[in-house]
ROMAR-865497 format. One line per 5 residues: for each residue y, x, z of C-alpha. Coordinates in Angstrom, 3 decimals. Layout:
<sites>
Y,X,Z | ...;
</sites>
This chain:
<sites>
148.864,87.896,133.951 | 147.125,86.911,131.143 | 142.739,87.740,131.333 | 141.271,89.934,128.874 | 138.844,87.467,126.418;
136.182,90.380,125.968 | 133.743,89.780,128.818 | 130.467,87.595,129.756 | 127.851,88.608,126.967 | 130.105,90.131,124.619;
130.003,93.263,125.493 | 126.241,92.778,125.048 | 126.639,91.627,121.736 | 128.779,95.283,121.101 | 125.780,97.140,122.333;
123.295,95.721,120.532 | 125.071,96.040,117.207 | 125.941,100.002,117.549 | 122.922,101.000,119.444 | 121.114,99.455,116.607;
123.443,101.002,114.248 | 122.586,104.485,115.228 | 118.931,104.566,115.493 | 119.005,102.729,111.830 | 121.185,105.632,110.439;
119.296,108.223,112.170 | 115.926,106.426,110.480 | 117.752,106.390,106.999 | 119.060,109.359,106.686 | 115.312,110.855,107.632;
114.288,108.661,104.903 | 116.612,109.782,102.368 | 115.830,113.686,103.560 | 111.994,112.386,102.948 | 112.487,111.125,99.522;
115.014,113.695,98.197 | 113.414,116.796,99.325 | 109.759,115.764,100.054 | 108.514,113.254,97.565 | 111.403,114.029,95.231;
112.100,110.540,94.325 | 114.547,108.086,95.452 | 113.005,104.549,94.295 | 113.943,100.761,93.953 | 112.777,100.296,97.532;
115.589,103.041,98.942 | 118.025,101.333,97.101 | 117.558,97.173,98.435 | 117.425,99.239,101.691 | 120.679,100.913,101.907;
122.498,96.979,100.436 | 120.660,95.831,103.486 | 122.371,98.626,105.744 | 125.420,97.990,104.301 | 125.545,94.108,104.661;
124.186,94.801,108.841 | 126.826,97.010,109.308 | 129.558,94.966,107.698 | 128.353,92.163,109.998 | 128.244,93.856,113.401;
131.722,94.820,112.743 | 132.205,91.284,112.280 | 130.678,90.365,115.501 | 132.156,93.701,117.277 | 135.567,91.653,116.634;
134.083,87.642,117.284 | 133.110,88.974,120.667 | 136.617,91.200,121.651 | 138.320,87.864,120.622 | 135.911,85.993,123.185;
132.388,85.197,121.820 | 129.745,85.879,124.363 | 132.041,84.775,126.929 | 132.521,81.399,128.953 | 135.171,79.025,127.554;
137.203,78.156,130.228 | 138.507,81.573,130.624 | 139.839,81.843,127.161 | 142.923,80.359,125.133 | 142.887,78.261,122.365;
143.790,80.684,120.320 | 140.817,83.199,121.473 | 138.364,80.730,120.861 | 139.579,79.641,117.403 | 139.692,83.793,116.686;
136.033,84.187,118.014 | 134.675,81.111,116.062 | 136.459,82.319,113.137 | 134.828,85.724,113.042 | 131.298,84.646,113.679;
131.225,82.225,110.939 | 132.943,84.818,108.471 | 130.218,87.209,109.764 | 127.143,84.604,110.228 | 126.197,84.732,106.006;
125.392,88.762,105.916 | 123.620,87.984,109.118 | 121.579,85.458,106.505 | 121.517,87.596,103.702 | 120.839,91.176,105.061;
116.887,90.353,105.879 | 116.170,89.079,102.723 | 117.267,91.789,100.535 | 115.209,93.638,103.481 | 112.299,92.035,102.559;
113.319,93.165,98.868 | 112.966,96.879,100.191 | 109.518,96.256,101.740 | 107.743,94.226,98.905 | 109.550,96.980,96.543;
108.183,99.349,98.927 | 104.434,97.655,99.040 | 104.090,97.207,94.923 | 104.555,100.896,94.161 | 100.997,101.228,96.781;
98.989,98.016,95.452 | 97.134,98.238,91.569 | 99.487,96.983,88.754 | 96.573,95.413,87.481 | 96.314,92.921,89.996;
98.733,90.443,88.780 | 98.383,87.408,91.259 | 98.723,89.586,94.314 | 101.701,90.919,92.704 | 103.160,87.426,91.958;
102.464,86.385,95.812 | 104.430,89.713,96.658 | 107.142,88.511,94.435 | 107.379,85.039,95.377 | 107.793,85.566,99.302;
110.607,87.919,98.801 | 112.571,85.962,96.098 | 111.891,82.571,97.552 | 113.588,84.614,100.852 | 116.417,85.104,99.064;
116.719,81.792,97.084 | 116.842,80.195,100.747 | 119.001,82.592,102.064 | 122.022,82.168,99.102 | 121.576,78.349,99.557;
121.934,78.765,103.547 | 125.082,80.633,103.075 | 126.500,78.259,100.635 | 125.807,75.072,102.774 | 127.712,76.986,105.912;
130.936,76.741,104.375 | 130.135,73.541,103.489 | 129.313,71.455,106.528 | 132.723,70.969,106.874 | 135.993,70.025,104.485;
138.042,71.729,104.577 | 135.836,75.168,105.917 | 138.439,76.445,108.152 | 137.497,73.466,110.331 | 134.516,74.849,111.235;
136.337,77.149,113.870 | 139.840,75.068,114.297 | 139.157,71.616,115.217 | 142.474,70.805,115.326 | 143.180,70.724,111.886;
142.357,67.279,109.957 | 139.413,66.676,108.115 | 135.377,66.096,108.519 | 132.421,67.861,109.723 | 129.848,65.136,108.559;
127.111,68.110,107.382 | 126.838,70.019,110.665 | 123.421,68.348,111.322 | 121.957,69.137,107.803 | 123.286,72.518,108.233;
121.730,73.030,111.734 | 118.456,71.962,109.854 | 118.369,74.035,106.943 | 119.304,76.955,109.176 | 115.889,75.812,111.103;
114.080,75.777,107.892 | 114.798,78.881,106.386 | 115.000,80.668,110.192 | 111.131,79.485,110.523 | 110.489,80.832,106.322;
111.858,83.764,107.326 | 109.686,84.768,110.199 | 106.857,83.540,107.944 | 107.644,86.253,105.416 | 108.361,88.932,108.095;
104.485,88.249,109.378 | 103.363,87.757,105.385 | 104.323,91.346,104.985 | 103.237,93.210,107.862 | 99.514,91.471,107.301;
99.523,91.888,103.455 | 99.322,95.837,103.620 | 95.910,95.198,105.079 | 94.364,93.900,101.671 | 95.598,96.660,100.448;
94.007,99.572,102.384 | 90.587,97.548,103.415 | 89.191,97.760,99.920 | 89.483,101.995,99.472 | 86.970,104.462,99.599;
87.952,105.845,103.167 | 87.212,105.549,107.129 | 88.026,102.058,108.603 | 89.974,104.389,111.150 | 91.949,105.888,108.548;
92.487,102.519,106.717 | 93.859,101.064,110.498 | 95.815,104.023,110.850 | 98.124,103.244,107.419 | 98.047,99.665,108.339;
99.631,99.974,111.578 | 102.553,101.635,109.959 | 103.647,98.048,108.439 | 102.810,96.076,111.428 | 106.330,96.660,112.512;
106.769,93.741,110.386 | 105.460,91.605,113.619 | 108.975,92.484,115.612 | 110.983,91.057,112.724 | 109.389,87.660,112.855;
109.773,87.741,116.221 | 113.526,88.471,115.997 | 113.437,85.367,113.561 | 111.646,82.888,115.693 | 113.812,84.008,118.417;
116.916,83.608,116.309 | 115.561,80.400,114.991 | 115.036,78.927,118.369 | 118.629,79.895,119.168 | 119.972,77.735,116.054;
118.701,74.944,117.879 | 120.157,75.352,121.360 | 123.629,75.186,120.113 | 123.201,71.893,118.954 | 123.243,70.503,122.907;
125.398,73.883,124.233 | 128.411,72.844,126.528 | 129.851,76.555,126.715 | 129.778,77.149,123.059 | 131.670,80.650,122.746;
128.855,81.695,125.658 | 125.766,79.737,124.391 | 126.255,81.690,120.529 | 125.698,85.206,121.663 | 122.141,85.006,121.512;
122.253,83.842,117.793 | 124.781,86.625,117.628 | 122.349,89.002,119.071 | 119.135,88.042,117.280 | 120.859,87.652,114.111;
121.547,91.787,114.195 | 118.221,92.604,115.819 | 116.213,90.811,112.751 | 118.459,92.607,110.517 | 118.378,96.295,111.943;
114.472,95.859,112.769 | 113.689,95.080,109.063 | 115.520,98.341,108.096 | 114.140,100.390,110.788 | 110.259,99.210,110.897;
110.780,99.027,106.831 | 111.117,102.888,106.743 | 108.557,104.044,108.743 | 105.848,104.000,106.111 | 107.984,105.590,103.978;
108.665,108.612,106.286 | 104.658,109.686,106.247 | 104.975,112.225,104.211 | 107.722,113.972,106.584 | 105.484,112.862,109.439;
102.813,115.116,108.004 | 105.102,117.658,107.191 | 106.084,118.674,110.603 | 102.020,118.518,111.524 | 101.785,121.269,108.767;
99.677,118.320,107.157 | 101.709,117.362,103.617 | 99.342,118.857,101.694 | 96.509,117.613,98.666 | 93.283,117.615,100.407;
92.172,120.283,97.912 | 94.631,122.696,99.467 | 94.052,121.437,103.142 | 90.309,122.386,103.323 | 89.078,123.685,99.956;
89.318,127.084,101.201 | 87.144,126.336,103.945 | 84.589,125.063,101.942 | 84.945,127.293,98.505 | 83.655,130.698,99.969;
79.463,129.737,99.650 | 77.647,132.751,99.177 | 74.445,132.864,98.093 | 72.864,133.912,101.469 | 73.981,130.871,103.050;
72.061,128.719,100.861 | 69.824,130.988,100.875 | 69.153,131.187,104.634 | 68.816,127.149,104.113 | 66.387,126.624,101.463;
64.534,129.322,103.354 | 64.333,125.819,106.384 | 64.078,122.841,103.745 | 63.394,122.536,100.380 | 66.765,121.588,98.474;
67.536,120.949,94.601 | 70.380,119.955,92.996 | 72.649,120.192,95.917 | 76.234,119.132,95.037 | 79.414,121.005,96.974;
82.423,118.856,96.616 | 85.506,121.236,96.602 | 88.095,119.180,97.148 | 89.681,116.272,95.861 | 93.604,117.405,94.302;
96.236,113.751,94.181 | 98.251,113.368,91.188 | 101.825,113.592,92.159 | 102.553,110.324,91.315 | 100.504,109.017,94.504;
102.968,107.124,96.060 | 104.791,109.084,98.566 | 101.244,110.529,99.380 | 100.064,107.236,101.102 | 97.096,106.484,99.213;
94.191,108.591,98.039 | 94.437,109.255,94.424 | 92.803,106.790,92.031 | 90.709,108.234,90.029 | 90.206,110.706,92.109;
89.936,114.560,90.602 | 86.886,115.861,92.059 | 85.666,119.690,91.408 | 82.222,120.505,91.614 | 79.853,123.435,91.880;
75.824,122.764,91.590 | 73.401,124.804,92.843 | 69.404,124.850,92.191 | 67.850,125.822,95.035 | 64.084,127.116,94.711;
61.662,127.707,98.167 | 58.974,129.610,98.201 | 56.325,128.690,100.508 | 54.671,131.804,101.591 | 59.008,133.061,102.521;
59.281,129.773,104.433 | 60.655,130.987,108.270 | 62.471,129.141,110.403 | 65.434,130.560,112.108 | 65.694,128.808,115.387;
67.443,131.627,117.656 | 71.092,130.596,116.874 | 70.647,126.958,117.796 | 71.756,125.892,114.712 | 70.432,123.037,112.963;
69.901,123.413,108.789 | 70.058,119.670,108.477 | 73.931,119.463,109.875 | 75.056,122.526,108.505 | 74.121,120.645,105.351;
75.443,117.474,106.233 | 78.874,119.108,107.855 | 78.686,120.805,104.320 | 78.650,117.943,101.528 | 81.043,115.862,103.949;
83.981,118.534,104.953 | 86.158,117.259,107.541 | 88.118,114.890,107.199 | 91.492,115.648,106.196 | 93.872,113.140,107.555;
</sites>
């Protein structure tokens, strides 16, 4: 009675790939709902996103079927012919494992130039240059795998004549780009920050839209991780055993990129279902638009006050990127008022507790709307 070959860590490697699969489609198709319905727009970074979903699902079917044929489990339980199957499907399936986060990153810096100032050329060239770079490496990676050995199909039949004299370089460029990789993962969750530090808002406000890129940080870790494993397999004994952590990694870079990649890009239906989607000048204009005159009057009657300036609120343009940043120039509305004491009417009005200075001050500042 022949033993199933589907065992060890491959049914690992299954769970990792669909459970990932899920909670990625679940994300994207919030994503799409966000940009068709909410923001109305559907923009270059949507589109490198759903290649990237396609090429992560195309390769954990690929693995789904390496690790049924064996992968993830120990060798000397398996055939000949399981192993050559299970080898065979991991390599077809190891190049979209290359290329899906780096047209991920493409979605992200896509993502991060509609925020950041077209004006500001050489942080847009920097932007540029990780993510294509990312790529370059990637396409060359995928091109030397089938190449480490003449002919390729000896890369999972050893049996069949011919030479596997680049294996080595192989294993090192896979090192290389691995490490460039989880460089550019980091690169972009930090590079958000230069963009929020330098606008006219709170520093708590400014953290608060940075953290939604620092997702970023799980990607390179997937990568260093993944990198590390690229490595072990060049001493591995149990080979069909000792690749399901690449196998695993590999995914978990790819699906993380996708999922952490569309969280900034689901604020607006974040703020949505907190009733909180709208321009600031709708949010808490109203609140601050109703001044009568015995208001001010009741505080120039405790401190002398000219030229005091009510901000009514500030309205974005719509083309405020998916309502991340403050608009710039800002639209600001403004009513002035000249406020005349006179100093035999001066009283003080101290029975409600109330301070004139901070109902001023709450005044000019409003609350702050995010």
């Amino acid at each position: 009675m022949s033993t199933s070959p589907y065992g060890g860590r491959g049914p690992e490697v299954v769970a990792v790939a669909w459970t990932l699969f899920a909670v990625a489609t679940i994300v994207l198709a919030l994503r799409f709902c966000t940009g068709w319905f909410i923001t109305r727009r559907l923009r270059w970074d949507f589109h490198w996103v759903i290649v990237t979903y396609v090429l992560a699902t195309v390769n954990g079917c690929l693995f789904t079927v390496s690790a049924v044929w064996g992968s993830g489990n120990h060798s000397d339980v398996l055939t000949e012919h399981d192993m050559i199957n299970a080898s065979k499907w991991q390599w077809i399936g190891l190049p979209l494992g290359v290329i899906a986060p780096g047209t991920g990153k493409l979605a992200i810096v896509a993502y991060i130039l509609q925020l950041q100032s077209r004006t500001n050329v050489k942080k847009r060239l920097i932007l540029h240059g990780i993510a294509w770079l990312n790529m370059i490496f990637d396409i060359i990676q995928c091109i030397m795998i089938y190449q480490q050995c003449h002919p390729a199909r000896k890369l999972w039949d050893q049996s069949i004549p011919g030479n596997c004299h680049l294996l080595e370089k192989g294993t090192s460029l896979g090192v290389f780009v691995g490490s460039f990789s989880a460089f550019s993962d980091l690169a972009l969750a930090i590079y958000p920050f230069f963009i929020f530090w330098d606008l006219n808002m709170s520093w708590k406000k400014k953290l608060s839209l940075w953290a939604l890129f620092l997702g970023g940080v799980l990607a390179a870790v997937a990568a260093v991780i993944k990198t590390v494993n690229v490595l072990s397999l060049r001493t591995a004994a149990d080979k069909t055993y000792a690749t399901s952590p690449l196998l695993i990694w590999s995914m978990v870079e790819s699906w993380v990129i996708i999922i952490v990649g569309s969280i900034p890009p689901l604020r607006p239906l974040f703020l949505k279902g907190l009733r909180r989607d709208q321009p600031e000048s709708f949010r808490y204009s109203k609140s601050r638009s109703h001044i009568d005159d015995t208001k001010l009057s009741e505080l120039s009657s405790n401190k002398g006050l000219t030229g005091l300036t009510s901000t009514i609120g500030r309205a974005q343009p719509r083309d405020s990127i998916e309502r991340m940043l403050p608009a710039h120039p800002s639209i600001a509305v403004t009513k002035d008022f000249t406020i005349h004491r006179e100093s035999s009417h001066a009283t003080t009005n101290a029975s409600d507790g109330h301070s004139p200075d901070r109902s001023l001050d709450a005044l000019e500042r409003g609350a702050d709307p995010i």
